[in-house]
Structure formats: C-alpha cells, structure tokens
C-alpha positions in Angstrom: 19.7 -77.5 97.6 21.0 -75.2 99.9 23.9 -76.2 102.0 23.3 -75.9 105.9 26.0 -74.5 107.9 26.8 -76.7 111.0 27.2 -74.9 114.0 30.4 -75.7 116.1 30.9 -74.3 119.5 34.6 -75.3 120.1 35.8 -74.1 123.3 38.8 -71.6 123.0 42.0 -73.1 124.2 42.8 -71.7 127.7 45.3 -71.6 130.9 44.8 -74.2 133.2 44.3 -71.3 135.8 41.5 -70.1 133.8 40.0 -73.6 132.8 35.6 -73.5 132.9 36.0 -69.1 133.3 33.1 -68.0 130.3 32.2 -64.6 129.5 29.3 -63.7 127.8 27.6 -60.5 127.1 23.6 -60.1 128.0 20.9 -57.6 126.0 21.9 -54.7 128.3 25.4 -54.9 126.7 26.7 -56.2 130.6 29.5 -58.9 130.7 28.3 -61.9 132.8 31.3 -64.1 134.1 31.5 -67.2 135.1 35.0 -66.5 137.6 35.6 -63.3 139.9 36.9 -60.6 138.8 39.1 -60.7 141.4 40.3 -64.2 140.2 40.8 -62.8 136.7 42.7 -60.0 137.7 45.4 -61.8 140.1 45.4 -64.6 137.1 47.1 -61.2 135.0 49.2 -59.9 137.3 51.0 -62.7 137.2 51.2 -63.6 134.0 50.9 -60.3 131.8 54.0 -57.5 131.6 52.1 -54.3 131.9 54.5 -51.7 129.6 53.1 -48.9 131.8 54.2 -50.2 135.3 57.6 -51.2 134.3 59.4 -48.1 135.4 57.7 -47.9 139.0 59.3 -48.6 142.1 56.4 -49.2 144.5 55.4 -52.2 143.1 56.6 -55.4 143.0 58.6 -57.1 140.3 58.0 -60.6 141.1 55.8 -61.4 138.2 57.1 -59.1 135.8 59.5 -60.1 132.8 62.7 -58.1 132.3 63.0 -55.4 130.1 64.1 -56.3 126.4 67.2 -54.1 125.3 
C-alpha cells in the first residue's frame, strides 16, 4: 500500500500588524491580496531598514535602525 500524504495548510507565523493579510497568485500570474497595498507598504516602512535610503537626508529617520560600524 501506498502511503498518502496528508495535506497541512499551517498558517505562516506573522506580525500582529499583518495578522489575516493572504497573498495568492491567480492563472494570469497576478497577486491577489487580502490587505492594501498601501497597508503593506506603511507596515515596511516602519519596520524594515532599506540599505539604499540610509544615506539620504530628505527623508525621515524615525523608523530606521542606526547604522552598524
């Protein structure tokens, strides 16, 4: 006898900010979402250093981490 694979759809473990946001891509290769964009993006800013934006002046640094010597 064959041995039949169970199929377990865990949920990834998430920020609380993010909690019930699901992303799924359709036949057409588009990305459905379940939560803004706009959401998504202000949920990054906050939490993510970008490398690239480190050195710029016209942009806030009040989410940013400090620069590692």
């Amino acid at each position: 006898m064959a041995k039949q694979k169970k199929e377990k759809e865990d949920k990834p473990k998430v920020a609380k900010e993010l909690d019930g946001l699901e992303l799924n891509v359709d036949s057409f290769g588009e990305i459905k979402k379940s939560m803004s964009i706009d959401d998504i993006n202000a949920f990054l800013n906050d939490k993510v250093d970008d490398k690239k934006l480190r050195e710029r002046d016209d942009l806030s640094n009040s989410g940013s981490k400090k620069k590692k010597n």
